[in-house]
N, C-alpha and C positions, 0 to 999 in steps of 0.2 A: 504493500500500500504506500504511494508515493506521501511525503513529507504536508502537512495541509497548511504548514506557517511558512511563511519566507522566513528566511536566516535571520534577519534582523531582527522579525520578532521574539526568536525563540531563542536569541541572543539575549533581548533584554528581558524574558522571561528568567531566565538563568539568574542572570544579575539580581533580580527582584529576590529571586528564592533564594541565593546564595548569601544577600545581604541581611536578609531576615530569617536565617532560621539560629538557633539559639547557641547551636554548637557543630555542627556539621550535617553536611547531608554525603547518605553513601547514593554512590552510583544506581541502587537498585530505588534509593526513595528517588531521585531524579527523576528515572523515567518513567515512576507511577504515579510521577503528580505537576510534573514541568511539563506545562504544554507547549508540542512540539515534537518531544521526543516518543511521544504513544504511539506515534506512527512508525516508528523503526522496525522493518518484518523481523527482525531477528536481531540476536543478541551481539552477535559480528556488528552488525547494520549500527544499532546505538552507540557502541565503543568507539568505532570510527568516527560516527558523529561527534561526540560529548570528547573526543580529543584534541579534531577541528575546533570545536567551540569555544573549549579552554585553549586554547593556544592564541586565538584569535585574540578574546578577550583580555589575556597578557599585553600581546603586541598591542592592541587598545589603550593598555595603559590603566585596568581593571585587577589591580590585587588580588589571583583565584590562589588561597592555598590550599597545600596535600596537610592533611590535619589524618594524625595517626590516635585511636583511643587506649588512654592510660590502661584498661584493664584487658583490650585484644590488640593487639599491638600489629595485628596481620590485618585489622579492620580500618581500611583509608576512607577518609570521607573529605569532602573540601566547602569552602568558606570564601565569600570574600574578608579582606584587612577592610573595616569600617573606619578603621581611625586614620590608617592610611589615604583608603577611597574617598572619605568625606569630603566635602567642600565645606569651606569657612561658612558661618552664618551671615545671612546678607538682604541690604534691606532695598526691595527695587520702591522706586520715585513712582508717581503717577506716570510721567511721560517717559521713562521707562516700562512699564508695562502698557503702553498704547504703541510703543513700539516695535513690543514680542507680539502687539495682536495685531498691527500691521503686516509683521512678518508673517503671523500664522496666513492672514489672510492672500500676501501673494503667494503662497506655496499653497493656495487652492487650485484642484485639478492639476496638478504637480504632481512628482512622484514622490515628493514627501510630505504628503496632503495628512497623511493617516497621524506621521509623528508629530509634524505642528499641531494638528487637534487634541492628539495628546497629551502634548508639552501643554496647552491652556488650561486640558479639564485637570492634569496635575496643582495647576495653580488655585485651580478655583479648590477643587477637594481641600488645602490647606487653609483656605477662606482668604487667599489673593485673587480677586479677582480684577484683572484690566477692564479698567474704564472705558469707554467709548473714546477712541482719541479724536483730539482736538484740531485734527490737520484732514479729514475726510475729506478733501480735496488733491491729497497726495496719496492716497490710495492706489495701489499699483496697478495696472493693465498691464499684463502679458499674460499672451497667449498662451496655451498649454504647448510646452515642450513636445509629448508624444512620447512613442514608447524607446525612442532611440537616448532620451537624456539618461536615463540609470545606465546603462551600458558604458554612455560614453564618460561619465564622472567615473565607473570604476577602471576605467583605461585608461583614463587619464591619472588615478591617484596611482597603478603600477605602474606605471611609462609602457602600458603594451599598447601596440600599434594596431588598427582596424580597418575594415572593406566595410563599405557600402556602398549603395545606388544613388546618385544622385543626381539632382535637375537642376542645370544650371538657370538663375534666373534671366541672364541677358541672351541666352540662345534656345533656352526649349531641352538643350539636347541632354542626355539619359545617360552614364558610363559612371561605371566601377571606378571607385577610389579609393585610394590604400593611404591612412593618415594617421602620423605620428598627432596624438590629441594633448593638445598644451593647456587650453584651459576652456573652463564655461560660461559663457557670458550672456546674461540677459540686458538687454538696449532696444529701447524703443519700441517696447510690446512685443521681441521677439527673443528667442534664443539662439546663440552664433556658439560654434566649433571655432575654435584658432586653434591651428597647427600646421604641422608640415605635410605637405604633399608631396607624397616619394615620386607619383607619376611625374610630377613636372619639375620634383627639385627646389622648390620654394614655400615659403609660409601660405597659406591661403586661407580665409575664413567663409564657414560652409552654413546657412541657416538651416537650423533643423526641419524646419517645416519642412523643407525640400527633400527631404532624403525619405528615400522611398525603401520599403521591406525593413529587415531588418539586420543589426549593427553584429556584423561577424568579429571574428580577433584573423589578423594577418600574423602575428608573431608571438610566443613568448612573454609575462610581464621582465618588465626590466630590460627591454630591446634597445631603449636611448633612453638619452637624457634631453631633457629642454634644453638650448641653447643658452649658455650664460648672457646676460643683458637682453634676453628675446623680451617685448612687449607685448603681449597680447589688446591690452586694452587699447594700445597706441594703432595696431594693426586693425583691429574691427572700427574704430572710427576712422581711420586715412578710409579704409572701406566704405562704408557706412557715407562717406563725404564727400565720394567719388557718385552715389547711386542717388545721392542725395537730391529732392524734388524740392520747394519751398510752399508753403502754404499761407495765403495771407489770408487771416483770422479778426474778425472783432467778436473781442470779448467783453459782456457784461461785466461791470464793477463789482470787485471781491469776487468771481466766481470763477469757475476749471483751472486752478491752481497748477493741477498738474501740467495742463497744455505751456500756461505761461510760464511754468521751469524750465519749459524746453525751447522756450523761443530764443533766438539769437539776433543781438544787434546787426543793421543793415544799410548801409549806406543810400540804398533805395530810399525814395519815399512812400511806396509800397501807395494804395488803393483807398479813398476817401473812407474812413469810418463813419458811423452814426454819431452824433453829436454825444458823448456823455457815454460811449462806450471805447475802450481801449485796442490800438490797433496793433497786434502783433506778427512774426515771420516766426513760422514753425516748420524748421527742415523734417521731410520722410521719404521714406522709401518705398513702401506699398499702401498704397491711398484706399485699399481696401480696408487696410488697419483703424489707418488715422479717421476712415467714415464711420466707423464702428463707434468710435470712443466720441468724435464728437456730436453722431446721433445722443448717445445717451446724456448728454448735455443739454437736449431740447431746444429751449431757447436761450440758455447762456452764454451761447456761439454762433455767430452767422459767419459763413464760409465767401470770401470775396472772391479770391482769385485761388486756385485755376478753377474756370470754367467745372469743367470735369467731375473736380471733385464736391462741387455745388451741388452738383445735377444727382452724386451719388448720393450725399447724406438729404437729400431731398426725399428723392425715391424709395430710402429709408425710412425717413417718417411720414411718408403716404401709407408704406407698407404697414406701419406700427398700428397709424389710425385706423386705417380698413379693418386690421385684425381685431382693435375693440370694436370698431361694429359689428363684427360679425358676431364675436362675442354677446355683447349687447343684445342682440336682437336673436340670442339661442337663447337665453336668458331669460329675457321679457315675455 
C-alpha cells in the first residue's frame, strides 16, 4: 500500500511525536501511532523509511537522539533534544503578525498553501491570532506556480540539473531544455526559473506558466555549483525590461496600492487624467495578467492607454455584470 502522506508531513509528524513524548518512543510505538508510517507493507519497508527520516531531520538541523533504557539496555528508543530544538520565547508586534498573514495568504494555491495554513491555525490554537492587516492594498497577486514549482525548488536547493518542455513566449515554438536551476523568483504576478541553459551555454530565465508536462532530473544532485557573483534577481529584470509593455493608469485617491508600487517615473507626459485622480506608468508583460488584477479594482482604475488593454478589462467587467444577471434573474 503506497505511503498516503507526503514526506513533509510525516516528517513533521515525527517531530511532533518525538518532541512530546515523555521519555522515548521505540521504533514499534512509531509506526502504530505516527501517521504516515501505517502504511509501510512491511517491516523492511518502515526501517528504511524511519532511517531516511531520521537522517533527514539531522541534516534539518532537528536534535533526533538514540536514547538506550537504564533497565534493557538492548531497548533503543529516540527523542528529540527540547532544550537544544527550542527557540527563545518571542513576542511578535501586530504588524508582524499581519505580515505572517500576508505571507500565508500569497502562498495560497501555492505549493505551500497546506503549511502557511498551518503555521496560522498554530498561532491562533496558542490565542495569537493576526489581525486583519493594515496594508490590504498590498496584498499579493501571483498566479499559481503549477505543478512544476516543488520540483524545481528541490533542484535547485541540491544543484541537480533538469529537462522540461517549454514554450517560448516570443516565438510559439515547443523544445526540450536541460537547466542548471539557480533560483525562484516570483515578479509581477508570475513565477521565473533563473539558470543556466546547457543547450545554449548561457543564463536564461524561463516562466513557469510556460513549461508544459512535467519537470524530469537531467543529472545527479550536486552536478554544479551556481556561479560565484551570478545574479538572479538582476537577470529576470534586464528580462523582465526587455519584454516590458507600459500601461498608462488613473488611479482613484488612496486606492490599488499595489499597482502604484509598481509604477515607474517617466519622462513622458503620458495621457490626460480625470481631474482629482492620479496618473501613473505601470511597466508589464502579459496584459492578460495586469486585466485581471485591474478588473478586480472596479472602479479605482481606468485604463488610458494602450488601446488594447482598455478594451480587455472592459470586456471583463461586461462579463462580470452579465454573470450577476444571470445570476439574479435564477434567483428571483
Amino acid at each position: 500500500m503506497p505511503d498516503a502522506l507526503p514526506p513533509a508531513e510525516r516528517l513533521l509528524n515525527l517531530v511532533i511525536a518525538l518532541v512530546n513524548t515523555t521519555g522515548k518512543m521505540t521504533k514499534e510505538q512509531i509506526r502504530s501511532s505516527v501517521a504516515g508510517y501505517d502504511h509501510a507493507p512491511s517491516t523492511d519497508a518502515f526501517e528504511r523509511m524511519f532511517e531516511r527520516d531520521k537522517e533527514t531531520l539531522r541534516d534539518l538541523g532537528v536534535p533526533v537522539l538514540t536514547v538506550t533504557g537504564a533497565a534493557h539496555g538492548d531497548e533503543q528508543g529516540y527523542r528529540v533534544d527540547v532544550d537544544a530544538y527550542a527557540l527563545a520565547p518571542m513576542e511578535l508586534s501586530a504588524a508582524q503578525l499581519g505580515v505572517l498573514a500576508l505571507a500565508a495568504e500569497f502562498w495560497q494555491d501555492q505549493t505551500l498553501r497546506a503549511e502557511a495554513s498551518r503555521a496560522l491555525t498554530k498561532l491562533a490554537v496558542v490565542g495569537v491570532r493576526p489581525a486583519e492587516p493594515d496594508v490590504l492594498g498590498l496584498a499579493p497577486r501571483v498566479h499559481p506556480a503549477g505543478p512544476a514549482l516543488g520540483p524545481l525548488l528541490d533542484a535547485a536547493a541540491v544543484r541537480q540539473p533538469v529537462r522540461f518542455t517549454y514554450r517560448a513566449a516570443s516565438t510559439g515554438e515547443v523544445r526540450e531544455r536541460t537547466v542548471e536551476p539557480w533560483r525562484l523568483l516570483a515578479s509581477r504576478g508570475g513565477w521565473y526559473l533563473v539558470g543556466l541553459d546547457r543547450d545554449r551555454g548561457a543564463p536564461r530565465v524561463f516562466r513557469l506558466s510556460r513549461i508544459v508536462g512535467q519537470v524530469g532530473h537531467a543529472a545527479d544532485p550536486g552536478d554544479y555549483q551556481v556561479p560565484e557573483g551570478a545574479d538572479p534577481r538582476a537577470l529576470l529584470d534586464s528580462a523582465q525590461e526587455a519584454e516590458a509593455r507600459t500601461a498608462w493608469l488613473a488611479i482613484a485617491p488612496e486606492r490599488a496600492e499595489a499597482l502604484r508600487a509598481r509604477a515607474r517615473p517617466t519622462a513622458e507626459p503620458g495621457p490626460p487624467a480625470p481631474e482629482g485622480w492620479d496618473l501613473v506608468a505601470v511597466p508589464y508583460t502579459r496584459a492578460s495578467d495586469l486585466a485581471d488584477e485591474i478588473t478586480a479594482y472596479t472602479d479605482a482604475v481606468l485604463v488610458l492607454e494602450p488601446a488594447s488593454l482598455r478594451e480587455s478589462v472592459l470586456r471583463r467587467l461586461r462579463d462580470a455584470v452579465a454573470m450577476a444577471d444571470r445570476l439574479g434573474a435564477n434567483h428571483g
